[in-house]
N, C-alpha and C positions, 0 to 999 in steps of 0.2 A: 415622343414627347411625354408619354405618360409613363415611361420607364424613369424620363431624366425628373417627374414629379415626386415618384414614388418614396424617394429618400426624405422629402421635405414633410411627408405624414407620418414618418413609423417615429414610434415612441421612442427606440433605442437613439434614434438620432438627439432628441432632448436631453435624454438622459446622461449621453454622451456631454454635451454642453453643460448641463449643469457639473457632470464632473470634473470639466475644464477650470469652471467659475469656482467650485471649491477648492480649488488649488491657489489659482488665484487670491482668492482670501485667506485663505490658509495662511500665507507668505508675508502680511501683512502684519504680524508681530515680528517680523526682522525688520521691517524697513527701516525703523528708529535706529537700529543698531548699524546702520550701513548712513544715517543719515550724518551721526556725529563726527567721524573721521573726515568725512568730504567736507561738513561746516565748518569746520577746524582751519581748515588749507586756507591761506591768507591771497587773496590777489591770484585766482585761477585763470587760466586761460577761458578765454568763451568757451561755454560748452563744458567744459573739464569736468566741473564738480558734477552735475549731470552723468557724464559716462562715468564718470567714479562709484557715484551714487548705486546704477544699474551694474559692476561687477562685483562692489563689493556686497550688494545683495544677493547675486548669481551665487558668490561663494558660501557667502550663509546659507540660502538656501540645500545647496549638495553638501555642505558639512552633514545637514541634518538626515542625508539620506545616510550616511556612515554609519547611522547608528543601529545595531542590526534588527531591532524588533520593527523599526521601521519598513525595512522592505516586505515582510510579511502582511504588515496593514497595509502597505499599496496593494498588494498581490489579492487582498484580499476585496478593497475598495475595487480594482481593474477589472477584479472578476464580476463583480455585481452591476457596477453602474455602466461598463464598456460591454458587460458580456463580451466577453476573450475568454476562452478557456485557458487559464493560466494554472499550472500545478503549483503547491503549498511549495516552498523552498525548502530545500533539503540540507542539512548542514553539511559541507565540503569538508575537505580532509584540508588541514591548515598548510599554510608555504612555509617550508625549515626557514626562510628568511624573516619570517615573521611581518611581509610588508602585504599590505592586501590584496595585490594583482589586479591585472586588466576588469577582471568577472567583478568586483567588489564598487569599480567607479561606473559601471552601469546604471545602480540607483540612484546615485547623482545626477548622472547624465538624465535620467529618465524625472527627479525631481523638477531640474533645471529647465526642461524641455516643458513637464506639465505648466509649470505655472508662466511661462514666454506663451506658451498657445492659449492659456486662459486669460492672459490681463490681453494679448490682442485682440485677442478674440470679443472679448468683452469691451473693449472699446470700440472695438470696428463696428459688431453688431448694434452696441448701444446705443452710438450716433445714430446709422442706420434707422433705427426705429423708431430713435424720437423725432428725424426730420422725416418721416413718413407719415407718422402723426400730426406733426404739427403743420404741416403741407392743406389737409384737407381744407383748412380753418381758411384758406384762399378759394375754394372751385367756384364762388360766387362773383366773379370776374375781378379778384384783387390781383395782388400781386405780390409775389416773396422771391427773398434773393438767399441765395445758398451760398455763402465762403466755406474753402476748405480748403487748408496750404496756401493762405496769399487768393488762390484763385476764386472768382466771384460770378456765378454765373445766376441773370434772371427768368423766373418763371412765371409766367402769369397766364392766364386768362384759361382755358380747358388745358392745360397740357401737365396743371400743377396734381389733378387726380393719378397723371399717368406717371410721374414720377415718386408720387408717395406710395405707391404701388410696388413700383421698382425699387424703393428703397427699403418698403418691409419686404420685398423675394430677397432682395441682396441680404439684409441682416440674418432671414434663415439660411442663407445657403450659407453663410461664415458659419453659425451652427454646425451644417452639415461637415464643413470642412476641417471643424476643429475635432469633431468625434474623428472623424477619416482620422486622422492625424493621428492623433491620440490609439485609434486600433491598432493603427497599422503599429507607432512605435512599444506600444505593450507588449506584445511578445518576445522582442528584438530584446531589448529591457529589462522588462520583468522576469522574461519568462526562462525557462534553465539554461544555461550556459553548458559549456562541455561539462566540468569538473561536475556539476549537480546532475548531469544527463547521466553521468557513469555511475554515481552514488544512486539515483534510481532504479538504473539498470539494476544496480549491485541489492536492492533493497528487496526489488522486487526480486531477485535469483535466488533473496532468501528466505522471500513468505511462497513462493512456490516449494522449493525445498523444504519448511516446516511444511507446509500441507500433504505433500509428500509422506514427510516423516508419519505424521498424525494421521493419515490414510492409510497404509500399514501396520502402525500399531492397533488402529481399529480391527482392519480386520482379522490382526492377529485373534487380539482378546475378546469380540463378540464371536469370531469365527469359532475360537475353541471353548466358547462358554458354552453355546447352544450344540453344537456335535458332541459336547460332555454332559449336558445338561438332558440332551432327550435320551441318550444312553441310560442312563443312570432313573430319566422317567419311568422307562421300558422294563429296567433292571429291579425298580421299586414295584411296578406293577405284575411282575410274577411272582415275587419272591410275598408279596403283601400279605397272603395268607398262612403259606408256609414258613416265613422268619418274618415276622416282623421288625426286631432288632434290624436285622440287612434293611429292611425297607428304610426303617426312620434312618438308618447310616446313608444309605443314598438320598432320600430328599433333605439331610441336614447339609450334604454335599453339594447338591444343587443351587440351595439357600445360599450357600460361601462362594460358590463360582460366580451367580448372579449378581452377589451384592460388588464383589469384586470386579466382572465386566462393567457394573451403574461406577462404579468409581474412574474408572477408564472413561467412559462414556462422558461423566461430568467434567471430567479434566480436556477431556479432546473439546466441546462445544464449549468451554470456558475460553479456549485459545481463539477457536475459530471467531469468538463474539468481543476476541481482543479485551479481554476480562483475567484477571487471578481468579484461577482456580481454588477453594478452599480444600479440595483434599489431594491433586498433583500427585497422584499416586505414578512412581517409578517403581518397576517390575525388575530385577535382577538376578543372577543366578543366586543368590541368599533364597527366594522365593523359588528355587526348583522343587524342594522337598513337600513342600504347601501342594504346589501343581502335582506333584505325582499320588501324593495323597489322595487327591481329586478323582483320578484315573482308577484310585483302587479300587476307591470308593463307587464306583460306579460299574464293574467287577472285570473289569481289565489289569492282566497278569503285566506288571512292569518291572524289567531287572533291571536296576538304575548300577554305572561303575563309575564312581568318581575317585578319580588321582589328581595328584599336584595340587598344589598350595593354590588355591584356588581365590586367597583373600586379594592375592596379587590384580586378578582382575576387577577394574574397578571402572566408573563412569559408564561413558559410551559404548562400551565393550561390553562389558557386563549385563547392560540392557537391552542389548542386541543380540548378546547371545543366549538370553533368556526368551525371546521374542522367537529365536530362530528354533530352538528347541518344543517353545508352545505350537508355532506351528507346523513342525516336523512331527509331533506325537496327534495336532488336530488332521493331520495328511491320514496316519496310519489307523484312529479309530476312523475318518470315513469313509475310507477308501479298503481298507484291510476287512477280510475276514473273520475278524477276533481272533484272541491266543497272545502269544508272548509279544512283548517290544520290549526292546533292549535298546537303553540309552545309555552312552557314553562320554563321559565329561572328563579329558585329561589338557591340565593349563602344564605348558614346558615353558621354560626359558624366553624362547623364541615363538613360541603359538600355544593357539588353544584350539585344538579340536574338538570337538562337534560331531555325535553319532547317533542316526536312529535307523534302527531295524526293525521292520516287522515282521516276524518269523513266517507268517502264515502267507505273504505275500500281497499283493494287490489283486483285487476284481479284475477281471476282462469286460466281462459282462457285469452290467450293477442291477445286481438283485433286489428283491422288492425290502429289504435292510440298509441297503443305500443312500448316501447320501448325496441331495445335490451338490452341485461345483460349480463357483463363477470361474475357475479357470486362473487367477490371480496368486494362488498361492504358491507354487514352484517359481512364475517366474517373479515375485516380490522379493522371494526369499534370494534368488539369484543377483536384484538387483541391489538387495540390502549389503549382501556378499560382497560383491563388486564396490563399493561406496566403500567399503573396510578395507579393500586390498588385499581381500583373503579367495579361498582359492572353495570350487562350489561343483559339488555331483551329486546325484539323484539320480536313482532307477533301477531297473532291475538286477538281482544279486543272487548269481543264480535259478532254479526255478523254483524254490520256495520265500525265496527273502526280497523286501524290496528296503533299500538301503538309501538313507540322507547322509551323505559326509559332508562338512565346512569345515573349515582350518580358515583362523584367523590370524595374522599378527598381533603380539602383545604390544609391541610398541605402534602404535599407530598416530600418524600425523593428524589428527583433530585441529 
């Protein structure tokens, strides 16, 4: 019993009802418009002008659901006052036929439906209440007679408390039934259809993939800022006394890596906080020469071989293959022994490969020069690879060299 009460105290149950009753009113600046065509009709059948009255406001009503900002204020009103979890609507990919399909008379459907369960509802409840009310004004051994539909039944003397009783439970439990109603069809309704479930799908497959993207390129650029930045701290701090000049060439190097990773950095949490960026810095192979400067600057020996028309690579390419390179050279200062790297940059026709060597090799052991590793950077770079359609190896080369090849396609489906 106190399960089947429980509905008749929670608040969401009212506030369902009141959402009913707003629709209901809502609906009430058509009626005029559905009243003039039915008073027009000369000599109706019984009844006629009446159901006339009632479609042709049906159809006003769902007209108004057509109209598309509409359905986002229901979406938005179902979610507050029904609590339904309903998702924002997503705009659908349009029908070559240009006619609005099954998913489009939904909001109709769902117009039509709110305001039939709010004007009954509100009439059923609102009898309900007031002859509940008005019942009591009898417990003093009078007597009142109830009509409704033709039928007329009397109450008097103790029995009239127990029926105004029973008629304010009955008017909340229409309440109860018009929220019911109104939950259960909200989803069905409101809520995504196939065509907006796949646009979701599809939306979110490509804020994960930006995040993706934008979690890579972080750790490219913070990874090789700070692996070039303590180098070059290390390389300031011997040389401090003995060249000076060297020194301030490495902490003015420092300075340009850093402010360079803070621009990378602004433009990733711009995206993530769904904001424009003001500085949207993209990295390209134009910016190899800046990066290797960086490298020298911090007294690592680099033989950079560029061939092929190189202006040819452009966009997405270009920015990947600059990213693949930053962290092909952040691999060999922290993993490498110091001494030569040799990078190689030749664009052909058909690709563009991609080469770094460290002469000196890789650590076995990581000495107290060493630097940590989350482990992420061979296989990012692999997975960046893979995403371009190009072709990915790493590892040893020899027993002095440890060797990054990628080879890319120039034409690439983006």
């Amino acid at each position: 019993m106190i399960r089947g009460i429980r509905p008749l105290l929670r608040g969401s149950t009212y506030s369902g009802a009141l959402f009913a009753f707003c629709g209901a009113l809502m609906s009430l600046p058509l009626l005029p418009l559905a009243l003039v065509p039915a008073l027009s009709w000369r000599s109706p059948p019984e009844g006629a002008q009446i159901v006339l009255v009632l479609l042709l406001w049906a159809v006003l009503v769902g007209l108004v659901g057509l109209v598309r900002p509409v359905r986002r204020a229901l979406v938005a009103s179902a979610r507050r006052m029904l609590r339904v979890p309903l998702p924002d609507p997503v705009a659908a990919a349009r029908r070559k036929s240009g006619s609005p399909g099954p998913d489009r008379w939904r909001t109709p459907l769902w117009l039509v439906l709110h305001v039939a369960v709010g004007w009954t509802g509100a009439l059923a409840s609102g009898v309900l209440f007031v002859m509940g009310l008005s019942l009591p004004g009898n417990w003093l051994g009078g007597e009142a007679r109830l009509s409704l539909f033709g039928t007329s039944v009397r109450v008097s003397g103790g029995w009239s408390w127990v029926v105004a009783a029973v008629c304010i439970l009955l008017s909340v439990a229409v309440c109860v039934l018009m929220s019911k109603a109104l939950r259960w069809s909200a989803p069905r309704l409101l809520g995504p259809s196939a065509a907006e479930r796949l646009a979701l799908a599809a939306e979110r497959e490509l804020l994960l993939a930006e995040r993706n993207r934008l979690a890579h390129e972080l750790h490219d650029s913070i990874g090789h800022t700070l692996t070039a930045a303590t180098i070059q701290a290390a390389v300031a701090g011997e040389v401090l006394s003995a060249d000076p000049a060297a020194a301030r060439a490495a902490m003015r190097s420092i300075e340009e890596s850093t402010r360079a990773a803070l621009e990378d950095l602004d433009h990733v949490l711009g995206v993530l906080r769904e904001e424009q960026s003001g500085t949207a810095p993209t990295r390209t192979l134009a910016d190899l020469p800046e990066l290797l400067d960086r490298l020298r600057h911090a007294g690592t020996e680099v033989e950079p071989e560029l061939s092929g028309d190189l202006e040819q690579v452009q966009g997405t390419l270009s920015r990947a293959a600059y990213r693949i390179l930053q962290e092909g050279l952040t691999n060999a200062l922290r993993h490498g022994a110091g001494g030569l790297i040799e990078v190689r940059v030749a664009a052909g026709p058909d690709g563009l490969d991609l080469t770094v060597v460290n002469r000196t090799g890789a650590r076995t052991d990581p000495g107290p020069g060493a630097f940590p590793s989350s482990g992420h950077g061979l296989p990012g770079l692999a997975e960046r690879v893979r995403l371009l359609h190009g072709e990915f190896q790493a590892g040893p080369d020899g027993t002095q060299h440890w060797r990054l090849a990628v080879r890319l396609p120039v034409r690439v489906s983006m």
